[in-house]
Each structure stands twice: as structure tokens, then as C-alpha cells.
N, C-alpha and C positions, 0 to 999 in steps of 0.2 A: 503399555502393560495390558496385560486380555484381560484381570479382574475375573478371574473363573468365580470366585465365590459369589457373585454376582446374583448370576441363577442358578448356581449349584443345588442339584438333589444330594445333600450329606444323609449317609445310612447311619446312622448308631448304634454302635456295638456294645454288649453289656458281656466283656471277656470274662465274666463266671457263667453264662449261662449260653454260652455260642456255639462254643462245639468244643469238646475235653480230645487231648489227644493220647492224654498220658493214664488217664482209666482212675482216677483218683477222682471223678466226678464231679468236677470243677474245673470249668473252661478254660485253657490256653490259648498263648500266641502260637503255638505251633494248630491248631486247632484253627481261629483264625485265619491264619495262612494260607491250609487247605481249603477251607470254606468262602476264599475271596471271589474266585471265579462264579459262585450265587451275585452277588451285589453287579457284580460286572454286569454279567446275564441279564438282572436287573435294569439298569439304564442309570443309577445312582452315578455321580459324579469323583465324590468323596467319602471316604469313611472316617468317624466319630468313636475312638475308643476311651472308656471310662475307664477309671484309675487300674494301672496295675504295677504301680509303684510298690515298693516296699511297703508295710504294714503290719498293724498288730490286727488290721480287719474287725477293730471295735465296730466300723461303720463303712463297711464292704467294699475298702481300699477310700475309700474318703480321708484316711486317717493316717496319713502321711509320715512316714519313719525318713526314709530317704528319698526325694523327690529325684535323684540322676540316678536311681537302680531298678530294676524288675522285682518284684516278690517273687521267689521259687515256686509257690504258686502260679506264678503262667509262665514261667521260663525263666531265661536269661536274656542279656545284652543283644545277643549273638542270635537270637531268636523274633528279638523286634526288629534287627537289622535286617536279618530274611524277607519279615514280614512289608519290612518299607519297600524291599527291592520286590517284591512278589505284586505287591499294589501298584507300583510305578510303571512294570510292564505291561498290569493289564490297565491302564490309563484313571488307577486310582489316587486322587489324591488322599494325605493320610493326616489326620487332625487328632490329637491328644486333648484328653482333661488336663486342665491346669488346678492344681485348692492353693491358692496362695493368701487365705485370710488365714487360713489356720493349720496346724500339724497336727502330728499326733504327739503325747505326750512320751510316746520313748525317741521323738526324734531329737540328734543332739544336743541342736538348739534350748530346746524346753528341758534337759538334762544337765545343762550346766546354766542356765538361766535360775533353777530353780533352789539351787546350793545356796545361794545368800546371795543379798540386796548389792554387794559393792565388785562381783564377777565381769568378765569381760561382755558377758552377755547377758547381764543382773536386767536388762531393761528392755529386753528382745521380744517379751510379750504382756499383757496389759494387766498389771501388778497394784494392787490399790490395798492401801487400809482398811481395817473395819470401822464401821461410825462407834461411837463410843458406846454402845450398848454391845457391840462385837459383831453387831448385824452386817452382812453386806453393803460394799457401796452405796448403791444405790435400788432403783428397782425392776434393772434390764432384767428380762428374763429368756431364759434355753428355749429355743424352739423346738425342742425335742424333751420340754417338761423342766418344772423346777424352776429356782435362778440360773443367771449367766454366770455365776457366780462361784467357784470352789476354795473352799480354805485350801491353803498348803501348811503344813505343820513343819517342813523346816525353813521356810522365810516368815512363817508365820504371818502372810498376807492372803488377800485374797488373788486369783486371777482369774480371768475372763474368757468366754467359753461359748460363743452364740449358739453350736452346736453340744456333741456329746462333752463329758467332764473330763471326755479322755484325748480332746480336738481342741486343745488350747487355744487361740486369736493370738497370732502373733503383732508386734506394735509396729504396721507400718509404719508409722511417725518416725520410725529410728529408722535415718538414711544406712546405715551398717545394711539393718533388714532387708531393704530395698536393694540393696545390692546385693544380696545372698539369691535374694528372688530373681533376680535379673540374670545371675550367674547360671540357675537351674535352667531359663526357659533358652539359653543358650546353646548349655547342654545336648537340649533335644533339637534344637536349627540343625547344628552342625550334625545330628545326626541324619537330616534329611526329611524333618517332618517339614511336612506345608502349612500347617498354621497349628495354636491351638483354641480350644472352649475354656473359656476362663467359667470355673463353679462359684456360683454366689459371689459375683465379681464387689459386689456395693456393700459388701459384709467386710473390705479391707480394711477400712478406718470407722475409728472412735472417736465420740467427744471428749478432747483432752480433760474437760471440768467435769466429766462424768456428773452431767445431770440427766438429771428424771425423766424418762417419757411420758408425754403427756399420755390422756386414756385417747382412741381412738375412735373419731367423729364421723360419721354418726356413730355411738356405741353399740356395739353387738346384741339384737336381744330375737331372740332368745341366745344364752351365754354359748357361746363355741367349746367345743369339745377340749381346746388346747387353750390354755390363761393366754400365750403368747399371742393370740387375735386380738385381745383386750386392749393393746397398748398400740399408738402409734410411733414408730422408732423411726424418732427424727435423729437423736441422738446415739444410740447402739449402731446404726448402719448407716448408708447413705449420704454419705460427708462431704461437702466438698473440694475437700482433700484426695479425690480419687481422682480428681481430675488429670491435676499433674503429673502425678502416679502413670493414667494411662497412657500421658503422652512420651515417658518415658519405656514404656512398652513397648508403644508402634516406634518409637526412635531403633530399639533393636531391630526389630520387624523389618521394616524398612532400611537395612544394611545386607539384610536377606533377600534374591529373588523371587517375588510372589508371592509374598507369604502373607496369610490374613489369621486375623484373631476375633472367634464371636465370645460375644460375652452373657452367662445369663444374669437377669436385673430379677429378682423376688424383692418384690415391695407391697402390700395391700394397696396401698392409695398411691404412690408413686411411678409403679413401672414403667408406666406407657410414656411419661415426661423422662426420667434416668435414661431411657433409652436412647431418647432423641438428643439430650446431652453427651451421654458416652459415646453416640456415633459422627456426631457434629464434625464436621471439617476432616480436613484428613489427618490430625496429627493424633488420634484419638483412637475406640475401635473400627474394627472394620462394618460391623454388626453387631447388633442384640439381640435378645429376644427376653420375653415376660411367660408369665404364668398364663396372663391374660385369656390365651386359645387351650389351657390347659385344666380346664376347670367344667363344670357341669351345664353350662350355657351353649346350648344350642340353637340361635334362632339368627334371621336375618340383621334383626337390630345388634346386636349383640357385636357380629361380624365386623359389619362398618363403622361401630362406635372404637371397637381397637384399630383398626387403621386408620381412619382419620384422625385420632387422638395421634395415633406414631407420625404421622403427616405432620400436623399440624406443630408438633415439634420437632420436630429430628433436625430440619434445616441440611438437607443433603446428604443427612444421615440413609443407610440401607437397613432393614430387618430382617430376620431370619425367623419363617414360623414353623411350629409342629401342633399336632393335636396329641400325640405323646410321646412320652420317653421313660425313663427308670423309676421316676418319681409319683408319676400319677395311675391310677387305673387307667386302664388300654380305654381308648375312646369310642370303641364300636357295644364296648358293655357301660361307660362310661355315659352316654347318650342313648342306651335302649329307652324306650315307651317312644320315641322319639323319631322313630324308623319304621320302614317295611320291612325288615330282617336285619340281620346282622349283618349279615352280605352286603344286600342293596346298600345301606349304610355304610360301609367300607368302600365300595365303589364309587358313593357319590363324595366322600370324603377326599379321597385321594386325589377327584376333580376339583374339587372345590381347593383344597391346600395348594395343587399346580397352578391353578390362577392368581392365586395371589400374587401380588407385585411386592421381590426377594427373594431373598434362598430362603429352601425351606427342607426342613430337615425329617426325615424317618426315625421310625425306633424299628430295632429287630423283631422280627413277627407280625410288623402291620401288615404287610405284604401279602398275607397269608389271612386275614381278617384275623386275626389271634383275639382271642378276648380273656378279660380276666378270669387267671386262675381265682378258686373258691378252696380256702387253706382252711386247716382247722387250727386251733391257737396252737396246739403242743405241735404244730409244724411250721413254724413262725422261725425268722431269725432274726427279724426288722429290729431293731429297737421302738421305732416309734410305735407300729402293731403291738410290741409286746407292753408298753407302755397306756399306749390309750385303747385297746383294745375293749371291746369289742363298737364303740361307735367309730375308731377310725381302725381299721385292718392293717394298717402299713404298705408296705410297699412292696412286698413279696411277692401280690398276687403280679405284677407285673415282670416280675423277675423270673418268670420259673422257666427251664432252658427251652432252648428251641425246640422244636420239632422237626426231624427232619424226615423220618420212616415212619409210617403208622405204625406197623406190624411188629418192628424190630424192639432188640431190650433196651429202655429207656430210649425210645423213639432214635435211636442215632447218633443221641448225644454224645453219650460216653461208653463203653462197658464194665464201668463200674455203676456205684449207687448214685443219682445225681443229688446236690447238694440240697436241690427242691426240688418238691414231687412232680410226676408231670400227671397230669387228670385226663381221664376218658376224652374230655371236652375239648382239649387242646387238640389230642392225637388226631381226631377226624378234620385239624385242619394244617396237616403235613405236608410239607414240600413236595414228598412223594405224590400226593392226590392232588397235586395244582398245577408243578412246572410243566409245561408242555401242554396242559390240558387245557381244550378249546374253554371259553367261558369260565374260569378260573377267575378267583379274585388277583391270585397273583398275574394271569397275562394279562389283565384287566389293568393292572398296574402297570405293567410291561409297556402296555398302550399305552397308553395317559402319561407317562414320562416319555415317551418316544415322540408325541405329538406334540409337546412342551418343546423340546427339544427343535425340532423341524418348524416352530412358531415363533418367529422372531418377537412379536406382540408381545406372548406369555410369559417372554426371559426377561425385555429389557421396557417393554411399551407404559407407559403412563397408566395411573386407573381414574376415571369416572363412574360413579357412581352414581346410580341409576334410583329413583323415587317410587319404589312399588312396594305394594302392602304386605304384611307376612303373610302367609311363609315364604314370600319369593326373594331372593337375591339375587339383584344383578349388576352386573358394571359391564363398563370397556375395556380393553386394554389398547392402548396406543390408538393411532390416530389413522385417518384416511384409509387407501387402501391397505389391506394387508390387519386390520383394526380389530380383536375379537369381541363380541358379545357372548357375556357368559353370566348365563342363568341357571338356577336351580332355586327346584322347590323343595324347603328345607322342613317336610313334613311328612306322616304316613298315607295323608288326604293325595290325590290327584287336583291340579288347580287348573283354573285359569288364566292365559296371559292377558293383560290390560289391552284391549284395543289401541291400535296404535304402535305397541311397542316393536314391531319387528323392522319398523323405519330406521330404527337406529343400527339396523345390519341391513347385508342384502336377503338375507335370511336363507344363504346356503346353509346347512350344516355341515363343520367340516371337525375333523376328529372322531374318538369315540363319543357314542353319547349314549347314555341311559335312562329307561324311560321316559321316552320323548309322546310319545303317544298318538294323538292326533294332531293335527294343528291348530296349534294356538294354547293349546293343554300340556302340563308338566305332571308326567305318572309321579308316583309314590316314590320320593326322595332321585325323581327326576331332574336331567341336567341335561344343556345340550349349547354346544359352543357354535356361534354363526357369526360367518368371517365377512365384511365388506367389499 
């Protein structure tokens, strides 16, 4: 079997904000479809689409009505089928979200679950008493504010809600459930997808004794914006009940031709170990990935502490990394003070992310340096922005639709109004002003996935890593000849290399490489790959 996901570059698509084809200003698969021949162009492998299941869109199709239908918002049936057979000719593979911890509250499930305690599906999602004061179970809390907690007023119990109050937890525990779940991801096989992203895969299962989570060591101080930091959730998530769970997945999986499953792990103190469990052996996922690379840390220590932490657990296991995606700020504003522009910063990104040993994945608009939009609140649609605003923004600013024409109305998106704004700041970095254009972030990209590609090393080669002081990072990949050496200085400074160091290559340069400078020197967020 080839194992494409392997060293798969996966693009990410966020179908509200990609391209509208129906002028209703909100992204389709027809929309999609036409816009595939971009990602091709690109040099991506696969593509990564986020929910566009049925929905009440309490939580921008995260909130699941019917998991085997399209919401009218991006089409129909007949319009993903298009879209599979449009990707498959131009040599796309096509990956789906999966939410299988929780629905949305009008999906049937959670609709006849909720009528009374003794129904055929009385126990399909996680149902608890009040303590005798009437308070809440216990004292899991929403990551999205609040308890995890909602009374219902005709079971007159509480139920459980990691997310919004309107994204129920269904009880994996109930083999019924597990095969409901297992029904839908078939669903979409036989439709011809090649794998799917499991969302908030370790959010599946619960402590059946529903206790307490401990506070979380060391404790937060100065106190975090969200109570949800406060606590370590050994018990609300991360069970290990997920295990068998998974391997009952890839058991589907694996009845199917070539099909793989990345899973994401959100944990504060667990990620980088769930990973290396959930990917263990082959009866398990194919891949994982963590927040870990998704967060404010940019230095060399930093880099090698989350891979060799995934190393040293995974046990055979594979990772899949990104620097962003729908959830986080774009990482080229995400990492500013931190850079010699935005640019230079998105180029030496894009190299650095290709060297990594895995797949690793794109979000729509990195391509392009996109950087975060800057919203004003009464333009918000996040929940969590609207919620913890203004010390956390939410997630909008990452959301807001492509850019494809400077000049044009709402940049190309749609011709109607788009759902979210798009800012002066975006437009000047449109498709129109990159593709084809010499020195472009986007051919910049173009490169750097094309030299990944043509490097055996880069796809499948081993990593060592290499002992030099910040801001430098460097490793191997793979061995003897054929072996890369790949540095970068992960700073606005120009540096010096360690005497010595160019013995571990022959010190060709081969690739692109960006500010390389003089020899033995790495310019400002310079990198430069040298092959044996």
C-alpha cells in the first residue's frame, strides 16, 4: 500500500469562506469545485473540508443535525459528489471533518433522547442528576464559558456539553451510539472520500462516576481569560475508552482502499502523549496532531521539545503538523515582533513546516501570507469572541473569506455581501498579485512543496537533531547520501553558524533558500537546506 498520507501536504478548506458560487455570500461546494485547480497549482496532495453537514450553525456547522446530509447552505448531495470526482481527476485526495463527541441539539438523536429517562434513546447522551442542592453534577466546565452542564426541563436532569449548550456529548459508552457513529463515517467511504479529520477526537468519552477534575498543576497565574484553563480534565475528556473506540474505526477504514484518518488531540498537559497512543500500531489512527505548533511560541526550543516529546511516545506512530487552521490566529501575525516582515516570516515558515518529519497540513490563505483579520466586536459571529471578548477575539479574525481579486467586489468571493468583512489588509495580499508572480509568497510556496516532493529525505527520511544555541534550528533528515541538513535562524537578528557545523553536510545548497547571506551566516528568519 503507497501510504500517500504519509508526506501528504493536506490544504484546509473552511467551505464558508472559499469561494460562494450562489451570491448568498457564503461559501459552497459548487464554489469549491471551481476553485480546486488553485490547490492543484499549488503542489498540495489533499484536501481538508470543515463541516458542511446539516446544521442549525449555532457553531459554524460544528453542530451537527444530520451527519449523511449537506446543509442547503453549500449545496446538496449531488454537488459533493461533483466535487469528489473534480479532486480525483486533478490528483486530489479529499478528507472530511468528522464531530462524533457531540451534535447538535436538533439532531434526532438528542430529540427523542430528551422526551424521558425510559425512550429507546433515553441514554444516547450523557444524562446526570442534580446533587441535592440542585446544583450540577459535578464541576466539568464548557470550554466555550460556563458549566458543561444544562438543565433540561422535561427530563428534568442535567446533560452534558464540553462545547456550546446547543452541542450536546453524545454517550459513547452506548454501543447502540457507536454504531450510529460508525454507520455515518461509512456513509461518506462509500461515497468516495479518502479519509476523514476526526474534531476533538479525546472529547469522545466520559468518567462513567462523573468525578471532579482536579485544578491543573502547575496552576494558572496570572488567572486565564477562560475558568476552563483552571482545571485538569482527566475526567471530562481523554479516557481510555477511546482506545477501543479507535480501533474500531480504522477496523472500517481498513475494509476500504487507502483510506487514512488524522485525528485532532486538544489537551493542555496531555497532547503530545494522546498522540503517540492514538497513533500506536496500526489498529489505531493513522495520525494526529496537537495544538502544540498552534500557539504563540516561536523559538528553536520550543520546535524540538514537541517532536521529540511525539517521538518519544508515539511508538510507530506518524504526526501531522500545521502552524494554523480555523481556530487559531493565522501564524504570520500570530508570531509578529518575532520576524523580519510578514513575508520573510511566511517563507521561512512554510520551510520550516516542509521539513518536518509527517504530513503536514495548510489552512486556506497561508499561501498567500494572509494575516489576521482585525474585526470590530458588532462584526463578530464567533461565540467564543462574543463571549470573552475583548481579551480573547475569537476566531473570526481567521475566518474571514479568501481573497481572490484585489480590485474586484468583495475580492472575488462572492457577488453578494460576504458573511465577514474582508479589510484593506487582506486585499493587498490576493491571489491576483501572487500567482504567477516571480518572488511571490505564494511561488515561494509553489517551491518549497515542489522541492519536498522531488526529496526523498524530506517525505519519508528519519530526523536528528542537531545541538545549537537559539535562535538556530537545525536537524537531518535521513541518512548518507541523499541526507538534508536543514537550518534556520528563527529570529529578526542575522546569526552566526557554530564552527564546525557544515561537516554534518557537504554543504551544497540545494532547494529554495532564503536569506542565506554570506557563509556561515543566516539573514533575518533565514534558512537554507544542504544535501550530502
Amino acid at each position: 500500500m503507497d501510504e500517500w498520507w504519509r508526506s501528504a501536504v493536506i490544504y484546509q478548506i473552511y467551505p464558508r469562506s472559499f469561494q460562494d458560487d450562489d451570491g448568498d455570500g457564503i461559501g459552497d461546494l459548487p464554489g469549491i469545485t471551481r476553485r480546486l485547480e488553485h490547490i492543484a497549482h499549488l503542489g498540495a496532495d489533499a484536501i481538508w473540508i470543515s463541516p458542511f453537514f446539516r446544521s442549525p450553525m449555532k457553531d459554524m456547522g460544528y453542530d451537527i443535525s444530520d451527519p449523511c446530509d449537506v446543509d442547503p447552505l453549500f449545496g446538496d448531495l449531488a454537488d459533493f459528489d461533483a466535487l469528489i470526482a473534480r479532486a480525483h481527476e486533478l490528483g486530489l485526495k479529499v478528507i472530511i471533518d468528522q464531530v462524533l463527541s457531540h451534535t447538535s441539539d436538533a439532531h434526532a438523536w438528542f430529540v427523542d433522547s430528551r422526551v424521558s429517562r425510559s425512550g429507546e434513546r433515553a441514554d444516547w447522551y450523557v444524562w446526570a442528576d442534580p446533587q441535592p442542592d440542585g446544583s450540577p453534577p459535578n464541576n466539568w466546565p464548557s470550554v466555550f464559558g460556563g458549566s458543561a452542564w444544562t438543565w433540561d426541563t422535561r427530563r428534568r436532569q442535567y446533560y452534558m456539553h464540553n462545547f456550546l449548550a446547543e452541542q450536546p456529548d453524545v454517550n459513547m459508552h452506548n454501543p447502540a451510539v457507536q454504531d450510529g457513529v460508525i454507520a455515518a463515517l461509512k456513509f461518506w467511504l462509500d461515497r468516495g472520500v479518502d479519509g476523514f479529520r476526526l474534531d476533538s477526537i479525546n472529547y469522545c468519552f466520559h468518567d462513567l462516576e462523573l468525578r471532579d477534575n482536579p485544578r491543573l498543576e502547575p496552576f494558572p497565574d496570572p488567572a486565564p481569560h477562560n475558568p476552563y484553563d483552571f482545571q485538569d480534565h482527566v475526567y471530562s475528556k481523554s479516557r481510555p475508552e477511546m482506545l477501543p473506540f479507535l480501533k474500531r474505526i480504522r477496523q472500517l477504514l481498513d475494509r476500504y482502499d487507502d483510506r487514512m484518518m488524522v485525528g485532532e488531540v486538544g489537551d493542555h498537559n496531555h497532547a503530545l502523549e494522546l498522540m503517540g497512543q492514538y497513533t500506536a500500531g496500526t489498529e489505531r489512527m493513522h495520525m494526529a496532531y496537537s495544538f502544540d505548533m498552534l500557539g504563540p511560541d516561536f523559538n528553536a526550543r520550543h520546535f524540538r521539545r514537541v517532536i521529540d516529546r511525539f517521538n518519544a511516545g508515539a511508538k510507530g506512530g506518524w504526526p501531522c503538523w500545521s502552524f494554523s487552521n480555523h481556530d487559531v490566529p493565522r501564524h504570520v501575525s500570530r508570531w509578529a515582533g518575532q520576524d523580519a516582515g510578514e513575508d520573510a516570516l511566511a517563507r521561512q515558515a512554510i520551510a520550516l513546516l516542509l521539513a518536518f518529519e509527517g504530513a503536514i497540513c495548510l489552512y486556506q490563505g497561508e499561501e498567500f501570507g494572509q494575516t489576521e483579520t482585525q474585526l470590530a466586536y458588532e462584526e463578530l459571529t464567533d461565540p467564543v469572541g462574543l463571549r470573552f471578548w475583548p481579551d480573547n477575539k475569537g476566531r473570526d479574525g481567521c475566518r474571514t473569506p479568501m481573497v481572490w481579486e484585489r480590485d474586484m467586489p468583495a475580492a472575488g468571493f462572492t457577488t453578494g455581501t460576504p458573511w465577514l468583512p474582508i479589510k484593506p489588509e487582506q486585499r493587498v495580499r490576493a491571489a491576483s498579485e501572487q500567482v504567477g508572480v516571480a518572488g511571490s509568497v505564494f511561488e515561494h510556496y509553489r517551491a518549497v512543496l515542489g522541492f519536498r516532493k522531488e526529496t526523498p529525505a524530506l517525505r519519508r527520511g528519519a530526523t536528528r537533531f542537531l545541538d545549537l544555541p537559539e535562535p538556530l534550528l537545525g536537524f537531518l533528515r535521513g541518512e548518507g547520501p541523499g541526507a538534508v541538513l536543514c537550518l534556520f535562524n528563527l529570529s529578526a537578528e542575522e546569526v552566526a553558524l557554530p564552527e564546525g557545523l557544515m561537516t554534518e553536510a557537504s554543504g551544497r545548497p540545494v532547494g529554495p533558500a532564503e536569506g542565506v547571506g554570506i557563509a556561515g551566516r543566516l539573514g533575518p528568519n533565514g534558512y537554507v537546506f544542504l544535501q550530502a
